[in-house]
N, CA, C and O atoms as a Tinker XYZ file with bonds, in Angstrom:
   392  protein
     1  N    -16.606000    3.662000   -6.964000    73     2
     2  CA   -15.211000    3.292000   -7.193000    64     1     3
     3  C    -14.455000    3.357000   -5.869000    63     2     4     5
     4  O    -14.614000    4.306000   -5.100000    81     3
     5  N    -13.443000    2.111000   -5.548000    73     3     6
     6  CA   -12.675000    2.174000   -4.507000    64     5     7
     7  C    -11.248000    1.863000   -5.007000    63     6     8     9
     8  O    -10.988000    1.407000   -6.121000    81     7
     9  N    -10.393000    2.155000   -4.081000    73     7    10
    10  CA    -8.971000    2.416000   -4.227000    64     9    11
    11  C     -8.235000    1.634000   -3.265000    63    10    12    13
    12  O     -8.189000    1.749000   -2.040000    81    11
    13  N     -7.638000    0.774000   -4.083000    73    11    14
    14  CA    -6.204000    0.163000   -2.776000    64    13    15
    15  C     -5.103000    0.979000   -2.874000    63    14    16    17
    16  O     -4.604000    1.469000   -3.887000    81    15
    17  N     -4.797000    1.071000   -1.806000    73    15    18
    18  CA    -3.293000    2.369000   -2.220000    64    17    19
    19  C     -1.846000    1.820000   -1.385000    63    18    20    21
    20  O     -1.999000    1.694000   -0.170000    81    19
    21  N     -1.078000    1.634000   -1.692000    73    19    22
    22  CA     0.126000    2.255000   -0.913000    64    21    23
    23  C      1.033000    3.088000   -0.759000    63    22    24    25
    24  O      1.771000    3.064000   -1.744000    81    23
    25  N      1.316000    3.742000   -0.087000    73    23    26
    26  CA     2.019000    4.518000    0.697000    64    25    27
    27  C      3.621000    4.921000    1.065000    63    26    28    29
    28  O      3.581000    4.991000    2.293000    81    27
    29  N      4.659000    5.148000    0.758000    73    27    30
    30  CA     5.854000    5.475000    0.901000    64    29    31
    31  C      6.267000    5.707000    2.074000    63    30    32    33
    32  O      5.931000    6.885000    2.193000    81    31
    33  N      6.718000    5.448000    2.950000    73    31    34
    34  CA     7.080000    6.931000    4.450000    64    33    35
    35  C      8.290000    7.369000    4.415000    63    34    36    37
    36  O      9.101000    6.838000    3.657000    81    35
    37  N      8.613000    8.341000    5.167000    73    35    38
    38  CA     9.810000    9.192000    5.328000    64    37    39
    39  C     11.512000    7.824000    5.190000    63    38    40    41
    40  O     12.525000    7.638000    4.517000    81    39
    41  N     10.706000    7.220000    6.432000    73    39    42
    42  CA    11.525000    5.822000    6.623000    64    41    43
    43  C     11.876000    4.749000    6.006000    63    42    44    45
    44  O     12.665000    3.880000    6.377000    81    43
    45  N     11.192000    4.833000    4.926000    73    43    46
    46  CA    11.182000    4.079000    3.582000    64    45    47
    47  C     10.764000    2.875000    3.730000    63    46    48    49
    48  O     11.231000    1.896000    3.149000    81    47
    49  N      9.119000    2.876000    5.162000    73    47    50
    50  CA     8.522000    1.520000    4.889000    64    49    51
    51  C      7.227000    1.640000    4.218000    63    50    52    53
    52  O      6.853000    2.701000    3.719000    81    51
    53  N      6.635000    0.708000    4.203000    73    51    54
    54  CA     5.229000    1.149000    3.688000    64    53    55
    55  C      3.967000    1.101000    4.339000    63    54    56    57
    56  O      3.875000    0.356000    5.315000    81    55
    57  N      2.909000    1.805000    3.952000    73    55    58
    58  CA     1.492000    1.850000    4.391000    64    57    59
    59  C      0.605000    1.415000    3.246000    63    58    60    61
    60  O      0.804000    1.928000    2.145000    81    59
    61  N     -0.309000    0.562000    3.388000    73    59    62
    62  CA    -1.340000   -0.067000    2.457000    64    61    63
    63  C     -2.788000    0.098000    3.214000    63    62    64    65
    64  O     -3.162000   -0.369000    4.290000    81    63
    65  N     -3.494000    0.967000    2.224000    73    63    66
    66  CA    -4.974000    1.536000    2.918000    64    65    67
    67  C     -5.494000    1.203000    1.773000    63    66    68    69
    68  O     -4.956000    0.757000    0.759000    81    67
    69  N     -7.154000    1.582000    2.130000    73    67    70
    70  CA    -8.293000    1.310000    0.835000    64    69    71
    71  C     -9.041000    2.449000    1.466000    63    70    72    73
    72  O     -9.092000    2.787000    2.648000    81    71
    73  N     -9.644000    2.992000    0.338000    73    71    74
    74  CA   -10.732000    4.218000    0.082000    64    73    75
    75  C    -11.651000    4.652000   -0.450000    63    74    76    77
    76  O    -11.530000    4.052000   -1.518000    81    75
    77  N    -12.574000    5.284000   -0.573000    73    75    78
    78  CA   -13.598000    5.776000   -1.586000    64    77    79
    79  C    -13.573000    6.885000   -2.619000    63    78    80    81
    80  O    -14.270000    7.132000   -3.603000    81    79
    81  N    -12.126000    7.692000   -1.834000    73    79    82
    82  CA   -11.711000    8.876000   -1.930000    64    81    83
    83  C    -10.530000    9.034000   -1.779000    63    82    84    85
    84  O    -10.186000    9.254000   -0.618000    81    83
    85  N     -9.458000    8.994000   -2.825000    73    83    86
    86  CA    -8.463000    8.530000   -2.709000    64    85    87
    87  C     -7.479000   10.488000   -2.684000    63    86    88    89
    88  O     -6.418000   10.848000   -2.176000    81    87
    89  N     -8.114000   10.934000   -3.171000    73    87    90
    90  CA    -7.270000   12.465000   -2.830000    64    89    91
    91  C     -7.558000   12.927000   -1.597000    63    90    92    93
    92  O     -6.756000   13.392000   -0.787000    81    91
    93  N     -8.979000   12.756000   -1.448000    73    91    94
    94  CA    -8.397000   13.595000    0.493000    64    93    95
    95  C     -8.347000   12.679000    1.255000    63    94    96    97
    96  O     -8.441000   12.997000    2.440000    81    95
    97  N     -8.191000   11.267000    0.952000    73    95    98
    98  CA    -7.355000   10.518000    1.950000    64    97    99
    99  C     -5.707000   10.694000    1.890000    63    98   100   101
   100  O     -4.859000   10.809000    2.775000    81    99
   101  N     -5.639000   10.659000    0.402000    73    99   102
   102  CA    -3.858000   10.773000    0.570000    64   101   103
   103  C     -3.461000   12.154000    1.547000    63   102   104   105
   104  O     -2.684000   12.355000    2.480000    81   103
   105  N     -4.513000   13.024000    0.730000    73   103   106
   106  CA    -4.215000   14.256000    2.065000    64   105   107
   107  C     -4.218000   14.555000    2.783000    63   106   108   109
   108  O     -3.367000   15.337000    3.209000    81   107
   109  N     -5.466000   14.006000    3.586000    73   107   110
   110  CA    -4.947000   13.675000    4.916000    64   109   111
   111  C     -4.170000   12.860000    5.346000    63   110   112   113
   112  O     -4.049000   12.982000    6.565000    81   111
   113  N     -3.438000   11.893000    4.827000    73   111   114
   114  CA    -1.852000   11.143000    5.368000    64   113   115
   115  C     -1.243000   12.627000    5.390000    63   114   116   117
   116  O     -1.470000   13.332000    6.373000    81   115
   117  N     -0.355000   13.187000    4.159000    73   115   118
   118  CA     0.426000   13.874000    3.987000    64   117   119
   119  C     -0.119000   15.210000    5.136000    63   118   120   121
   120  O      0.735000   15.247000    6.022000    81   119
   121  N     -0.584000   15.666000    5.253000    73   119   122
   122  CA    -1.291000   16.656000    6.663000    64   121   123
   123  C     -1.380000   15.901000    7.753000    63   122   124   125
   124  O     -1.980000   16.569000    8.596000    81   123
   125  N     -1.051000   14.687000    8.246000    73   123   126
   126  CA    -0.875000   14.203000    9.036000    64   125   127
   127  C     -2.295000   13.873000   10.519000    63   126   128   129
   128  O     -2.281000   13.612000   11.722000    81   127
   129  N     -3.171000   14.068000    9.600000    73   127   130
   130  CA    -4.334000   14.530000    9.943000    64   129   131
   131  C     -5.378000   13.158000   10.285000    63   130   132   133
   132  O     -6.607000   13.090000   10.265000    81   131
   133  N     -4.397000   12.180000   10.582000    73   131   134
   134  CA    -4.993000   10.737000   11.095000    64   133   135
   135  C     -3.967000   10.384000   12.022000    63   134   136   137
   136  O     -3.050000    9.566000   11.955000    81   135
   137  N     -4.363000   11.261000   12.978000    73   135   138
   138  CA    -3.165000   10.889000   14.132000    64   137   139
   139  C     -3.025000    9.559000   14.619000    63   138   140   141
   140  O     -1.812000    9.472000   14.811000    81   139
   141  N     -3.584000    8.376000   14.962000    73   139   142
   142  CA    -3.586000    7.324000   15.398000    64   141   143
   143  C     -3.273000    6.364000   13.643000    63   142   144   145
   144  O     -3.727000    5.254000   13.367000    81   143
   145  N     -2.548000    7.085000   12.898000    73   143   146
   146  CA    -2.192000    6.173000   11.739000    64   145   147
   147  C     -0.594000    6.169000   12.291000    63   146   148   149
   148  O      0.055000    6.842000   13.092000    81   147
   149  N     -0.314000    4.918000   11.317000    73   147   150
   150  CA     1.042000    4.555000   11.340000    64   149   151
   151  C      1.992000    5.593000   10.045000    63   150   152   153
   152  O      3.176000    5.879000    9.868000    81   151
   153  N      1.106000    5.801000    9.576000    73   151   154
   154  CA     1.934000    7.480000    8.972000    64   153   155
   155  C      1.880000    8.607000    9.520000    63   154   156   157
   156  O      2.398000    9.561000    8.940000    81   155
   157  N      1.379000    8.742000   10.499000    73   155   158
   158  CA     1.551000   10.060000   11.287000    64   157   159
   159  C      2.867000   10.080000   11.632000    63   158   160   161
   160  O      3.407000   10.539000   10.625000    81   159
   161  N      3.603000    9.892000   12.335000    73   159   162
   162  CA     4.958000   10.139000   12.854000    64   161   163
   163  C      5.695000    9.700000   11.866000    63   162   164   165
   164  O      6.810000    9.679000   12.389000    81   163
   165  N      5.874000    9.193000   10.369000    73   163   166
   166  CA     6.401000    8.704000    9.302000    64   165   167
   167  C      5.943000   10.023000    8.148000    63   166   168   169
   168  O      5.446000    9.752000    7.055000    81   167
   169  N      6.193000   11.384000    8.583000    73   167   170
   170  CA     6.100000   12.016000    7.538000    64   169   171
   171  C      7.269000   12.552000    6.870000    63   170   172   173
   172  O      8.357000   12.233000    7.350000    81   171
   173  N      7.252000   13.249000    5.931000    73   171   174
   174  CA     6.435000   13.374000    4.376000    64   173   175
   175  C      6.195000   11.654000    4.053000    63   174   176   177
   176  O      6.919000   10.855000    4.647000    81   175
   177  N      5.360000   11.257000    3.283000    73   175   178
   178  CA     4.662000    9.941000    2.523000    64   177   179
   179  C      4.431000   10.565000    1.145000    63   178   180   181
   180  O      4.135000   11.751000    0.996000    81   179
   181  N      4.578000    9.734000    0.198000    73   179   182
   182  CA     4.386000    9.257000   -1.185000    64   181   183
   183  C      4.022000    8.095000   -1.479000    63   182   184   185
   184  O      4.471000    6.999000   -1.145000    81   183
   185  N      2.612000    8.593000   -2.561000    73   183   186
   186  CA     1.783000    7.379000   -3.162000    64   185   187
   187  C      2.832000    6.914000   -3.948000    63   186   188   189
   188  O      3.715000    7.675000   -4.345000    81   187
   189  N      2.798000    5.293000   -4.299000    73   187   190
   190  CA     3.787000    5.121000   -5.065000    64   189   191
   191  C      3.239000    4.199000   -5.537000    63   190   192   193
   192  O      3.893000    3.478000   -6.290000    81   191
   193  N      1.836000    3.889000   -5.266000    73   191   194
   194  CA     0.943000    2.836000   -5.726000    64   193   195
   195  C     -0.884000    2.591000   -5.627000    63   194   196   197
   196  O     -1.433000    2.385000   -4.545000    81   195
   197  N     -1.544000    2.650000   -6.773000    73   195   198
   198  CA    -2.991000    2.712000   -6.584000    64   197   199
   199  C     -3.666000    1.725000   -7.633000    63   198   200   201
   200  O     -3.098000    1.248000   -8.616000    81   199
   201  N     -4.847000    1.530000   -7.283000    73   199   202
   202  CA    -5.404000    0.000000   -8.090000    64   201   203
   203  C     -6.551000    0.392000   -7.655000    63   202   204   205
   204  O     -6.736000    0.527000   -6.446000    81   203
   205  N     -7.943000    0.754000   -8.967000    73   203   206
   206  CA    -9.141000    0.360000   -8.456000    64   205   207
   207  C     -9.633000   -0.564000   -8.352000    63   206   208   209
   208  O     -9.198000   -1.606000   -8.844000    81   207
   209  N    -10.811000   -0.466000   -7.604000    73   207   210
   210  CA   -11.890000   -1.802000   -7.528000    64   209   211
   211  C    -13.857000   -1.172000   -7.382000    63   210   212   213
   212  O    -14.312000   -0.150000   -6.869000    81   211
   213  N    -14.523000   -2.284000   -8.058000    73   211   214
   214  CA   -15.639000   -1.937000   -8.200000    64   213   215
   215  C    -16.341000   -1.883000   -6.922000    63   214   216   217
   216  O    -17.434000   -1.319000   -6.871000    81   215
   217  N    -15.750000   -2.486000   -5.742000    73   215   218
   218  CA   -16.464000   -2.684000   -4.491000    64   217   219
   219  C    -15.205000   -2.228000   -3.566000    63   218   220   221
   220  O    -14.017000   -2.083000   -3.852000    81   219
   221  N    -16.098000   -2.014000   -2.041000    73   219   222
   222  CA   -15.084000   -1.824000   -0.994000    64   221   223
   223  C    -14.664000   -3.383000   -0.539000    63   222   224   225
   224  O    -13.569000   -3.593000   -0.017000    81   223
   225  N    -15.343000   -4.139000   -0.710000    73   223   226
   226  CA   -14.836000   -5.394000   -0.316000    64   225   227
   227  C    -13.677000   -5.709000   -1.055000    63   226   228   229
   228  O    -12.588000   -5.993000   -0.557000    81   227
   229  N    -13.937000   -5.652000   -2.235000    73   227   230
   230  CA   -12.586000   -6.057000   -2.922000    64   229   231
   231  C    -11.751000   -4.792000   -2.959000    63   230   232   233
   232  O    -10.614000   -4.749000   -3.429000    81   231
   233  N    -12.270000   -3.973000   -2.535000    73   231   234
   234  CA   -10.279000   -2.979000   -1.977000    64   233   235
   235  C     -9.910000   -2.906000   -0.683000    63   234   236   237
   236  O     -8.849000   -2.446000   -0.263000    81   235
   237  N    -11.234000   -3.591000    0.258000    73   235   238
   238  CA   -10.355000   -4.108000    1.382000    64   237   239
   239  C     -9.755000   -5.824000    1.113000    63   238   240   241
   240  O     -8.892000   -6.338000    1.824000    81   239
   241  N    -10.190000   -6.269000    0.361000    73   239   242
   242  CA    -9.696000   -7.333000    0.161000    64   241   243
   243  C     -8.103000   -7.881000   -0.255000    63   242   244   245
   244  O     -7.435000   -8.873000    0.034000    81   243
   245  N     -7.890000   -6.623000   -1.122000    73   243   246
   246  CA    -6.415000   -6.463000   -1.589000    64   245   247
   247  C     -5.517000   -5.578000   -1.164000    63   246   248   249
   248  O     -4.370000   -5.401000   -1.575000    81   247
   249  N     -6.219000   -4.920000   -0.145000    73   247   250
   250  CA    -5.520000   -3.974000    0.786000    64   249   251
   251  C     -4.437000   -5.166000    2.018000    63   250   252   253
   252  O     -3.240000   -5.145000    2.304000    81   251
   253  N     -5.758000   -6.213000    2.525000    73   251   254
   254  CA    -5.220000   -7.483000    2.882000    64   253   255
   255  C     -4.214000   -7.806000    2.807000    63   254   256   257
   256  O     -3.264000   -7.576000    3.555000    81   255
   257  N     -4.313000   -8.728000    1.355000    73   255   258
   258  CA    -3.524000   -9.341000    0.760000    64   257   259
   259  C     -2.504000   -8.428000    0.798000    63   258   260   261
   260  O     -1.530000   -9.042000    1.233000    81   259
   261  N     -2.269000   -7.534000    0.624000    73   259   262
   262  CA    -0.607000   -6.398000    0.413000    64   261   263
   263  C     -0.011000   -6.477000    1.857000    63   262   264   265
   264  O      1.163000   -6.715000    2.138000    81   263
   265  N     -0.957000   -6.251000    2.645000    73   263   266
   266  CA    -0.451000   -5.898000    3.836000    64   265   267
   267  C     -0.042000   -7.207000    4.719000    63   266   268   269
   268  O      0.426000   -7.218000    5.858000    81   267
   269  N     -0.353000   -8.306000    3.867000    73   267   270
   270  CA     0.391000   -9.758000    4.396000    64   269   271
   271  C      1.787000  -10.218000    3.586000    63   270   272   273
   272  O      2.323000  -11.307000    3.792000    81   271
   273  N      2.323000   -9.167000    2.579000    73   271   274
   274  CA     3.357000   -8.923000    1.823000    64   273   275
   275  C      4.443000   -8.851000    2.510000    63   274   276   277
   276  O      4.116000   -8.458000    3.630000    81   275
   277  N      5.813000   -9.053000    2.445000    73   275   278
   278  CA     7.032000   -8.763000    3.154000    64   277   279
   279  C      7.199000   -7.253000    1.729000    63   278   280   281
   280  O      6.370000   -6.931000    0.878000    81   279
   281  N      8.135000   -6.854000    1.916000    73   279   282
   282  CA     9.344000   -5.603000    1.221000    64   281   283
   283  C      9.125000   -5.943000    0.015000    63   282   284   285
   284  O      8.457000   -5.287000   -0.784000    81   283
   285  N      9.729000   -7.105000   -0.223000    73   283   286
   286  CA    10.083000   -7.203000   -1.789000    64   285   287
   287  C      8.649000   -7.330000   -2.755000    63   286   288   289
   288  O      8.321000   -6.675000   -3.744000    81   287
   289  N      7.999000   -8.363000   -2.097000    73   287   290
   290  CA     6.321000   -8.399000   -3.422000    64   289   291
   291  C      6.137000   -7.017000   -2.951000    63   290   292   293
   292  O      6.606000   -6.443000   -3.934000    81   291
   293  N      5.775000   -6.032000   -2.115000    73   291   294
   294  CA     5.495000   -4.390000   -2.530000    64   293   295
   295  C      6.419000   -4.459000   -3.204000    63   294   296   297
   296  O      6.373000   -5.478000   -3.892000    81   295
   297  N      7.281000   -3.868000   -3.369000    73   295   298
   298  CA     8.518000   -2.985000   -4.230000    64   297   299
   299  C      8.370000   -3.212000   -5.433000    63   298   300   301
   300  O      8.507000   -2.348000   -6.299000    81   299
   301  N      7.891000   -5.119000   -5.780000    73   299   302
   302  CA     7.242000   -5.934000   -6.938000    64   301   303
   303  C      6.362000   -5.033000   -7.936000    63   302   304   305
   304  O      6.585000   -4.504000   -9.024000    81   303
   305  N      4.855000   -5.127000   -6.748000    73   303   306
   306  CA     4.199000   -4.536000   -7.382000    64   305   307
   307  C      3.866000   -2.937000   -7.059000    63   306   308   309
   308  O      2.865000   -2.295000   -7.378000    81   307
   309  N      4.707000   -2.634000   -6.531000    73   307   310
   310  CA     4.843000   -0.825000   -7.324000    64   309   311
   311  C      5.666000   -0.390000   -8.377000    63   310   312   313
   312  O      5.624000    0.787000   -8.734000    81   311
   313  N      6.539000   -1.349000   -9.009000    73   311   314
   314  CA     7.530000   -1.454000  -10.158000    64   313   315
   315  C      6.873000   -1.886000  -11.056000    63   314   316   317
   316  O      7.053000   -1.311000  -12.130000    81   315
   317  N      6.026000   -2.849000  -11.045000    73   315   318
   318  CA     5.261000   -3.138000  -11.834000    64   317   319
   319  C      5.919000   -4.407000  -12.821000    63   318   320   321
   320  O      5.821000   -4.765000  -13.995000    81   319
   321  N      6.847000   -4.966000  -11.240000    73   319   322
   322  CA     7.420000   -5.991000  -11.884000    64   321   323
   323  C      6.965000   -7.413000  -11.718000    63   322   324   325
   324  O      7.552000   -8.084000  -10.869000    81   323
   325  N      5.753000   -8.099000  -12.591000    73   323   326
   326  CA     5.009000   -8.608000  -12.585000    64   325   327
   327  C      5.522000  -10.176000  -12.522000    63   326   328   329
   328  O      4.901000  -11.115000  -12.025000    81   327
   329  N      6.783000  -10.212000  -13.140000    73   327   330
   330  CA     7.243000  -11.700000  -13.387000    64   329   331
   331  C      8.065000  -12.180000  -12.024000    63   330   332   333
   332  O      8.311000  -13.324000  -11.641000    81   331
   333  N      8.376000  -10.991000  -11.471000    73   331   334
   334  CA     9.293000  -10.660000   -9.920000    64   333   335
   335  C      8.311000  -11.224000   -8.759000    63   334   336   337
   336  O      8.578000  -11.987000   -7.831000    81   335
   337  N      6.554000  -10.330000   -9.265000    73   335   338
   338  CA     5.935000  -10.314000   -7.907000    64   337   339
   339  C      5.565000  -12.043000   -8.221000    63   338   340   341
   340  O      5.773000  -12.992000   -7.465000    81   339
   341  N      5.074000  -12.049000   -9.330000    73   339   342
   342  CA     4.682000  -13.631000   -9.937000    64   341   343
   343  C      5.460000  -15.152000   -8.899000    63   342   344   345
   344  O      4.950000  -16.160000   -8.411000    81   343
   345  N      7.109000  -14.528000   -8.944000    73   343   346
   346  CA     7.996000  -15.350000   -8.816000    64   345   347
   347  C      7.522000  -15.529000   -6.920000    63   346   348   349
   348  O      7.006000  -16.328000   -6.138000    81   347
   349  N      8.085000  -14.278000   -6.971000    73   347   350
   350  CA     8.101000  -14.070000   -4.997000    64   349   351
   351  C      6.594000  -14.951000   -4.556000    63   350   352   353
   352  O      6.713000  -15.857000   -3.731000    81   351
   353  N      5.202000  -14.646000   -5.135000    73   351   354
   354  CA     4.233000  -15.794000   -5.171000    64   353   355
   355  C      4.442000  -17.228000   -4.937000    63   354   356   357
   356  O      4.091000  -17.830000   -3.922000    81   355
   357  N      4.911000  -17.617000   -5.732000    73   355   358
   358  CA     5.247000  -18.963000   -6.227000    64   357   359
   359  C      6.002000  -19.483000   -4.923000    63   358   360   361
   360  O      5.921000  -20.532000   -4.283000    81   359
   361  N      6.665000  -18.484000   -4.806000    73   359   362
   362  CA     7.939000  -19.120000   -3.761000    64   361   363
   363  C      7.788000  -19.366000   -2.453000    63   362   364   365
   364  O      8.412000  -20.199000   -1.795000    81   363
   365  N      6.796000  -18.495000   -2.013000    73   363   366
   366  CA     6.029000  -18.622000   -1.018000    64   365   367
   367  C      6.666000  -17.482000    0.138000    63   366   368   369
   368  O      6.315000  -17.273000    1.299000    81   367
   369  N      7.552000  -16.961000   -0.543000    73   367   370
   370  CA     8.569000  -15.484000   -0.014000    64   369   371
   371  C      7.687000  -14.587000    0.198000    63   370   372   373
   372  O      7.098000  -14.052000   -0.741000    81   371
   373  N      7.440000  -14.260000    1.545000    73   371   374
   374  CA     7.092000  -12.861000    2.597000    64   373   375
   375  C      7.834000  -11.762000    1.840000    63   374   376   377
   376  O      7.208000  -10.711000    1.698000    81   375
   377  N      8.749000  -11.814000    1.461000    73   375   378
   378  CA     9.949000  -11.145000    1.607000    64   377   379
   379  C     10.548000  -10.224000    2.669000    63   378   380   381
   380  O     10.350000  -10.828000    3.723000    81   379
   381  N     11.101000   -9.214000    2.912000    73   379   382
   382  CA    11.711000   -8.905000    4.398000    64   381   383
   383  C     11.128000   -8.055000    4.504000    63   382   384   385
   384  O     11.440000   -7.024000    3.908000    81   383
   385  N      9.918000   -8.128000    5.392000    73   383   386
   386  CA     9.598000   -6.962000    6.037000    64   385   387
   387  C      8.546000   -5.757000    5.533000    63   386   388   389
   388  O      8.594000   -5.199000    4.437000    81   387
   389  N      7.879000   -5.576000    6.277000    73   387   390
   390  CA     6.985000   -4.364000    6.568000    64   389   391
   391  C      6.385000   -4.896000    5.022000    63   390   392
   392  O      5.459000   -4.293000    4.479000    81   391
């Protein structure tokens, strides 16, 4: 089992990773214990979003795809607002940022 995850930061942007091991990776974000991550200097972090997958390909695959997301499709799909992220799709909307 693998895990796409994202990430919260202090700053209120986001981080989108994939894993095998999704508790002592989150813990090591939150311990800060991946110094060359873009959550290291963005601490405290909160999961605010996770999705398995049967392969690492396909949770790096959708780790991807998120991380070619603007603001709003995250915010979409950590709300779990499906007709929102659906729309922002369609539209061809990045949305703003990170």
């Amino acid at each position: 089992m693998f895990w796409v995850y994202v990430l919260q930061c202090r700053d209120g942007s986001y981080y989108t990773g994939h894993t095998d091991d999704l508790e002592k990776r989150f813990s090591q974000h939150r311990a800060g214990e991946i110094p060359d991550c873009y959550t290291a200097t963005r601490l405290p972090v909160r999961l605010v979003f996770q999705q398995t997958h049967a392969t690492r390909e396909e949770a790096l695959g959708a780790e991807r795809q998120i991380k070619g997301w603007g603001r709003a499709k995250k915010r979409a799909l950590i709300s779990g607002d499906w007709e929102g992220l659906s729309r922002l799709s369609r539209s061809r909307d990045k949305g703003d940022g990170d």
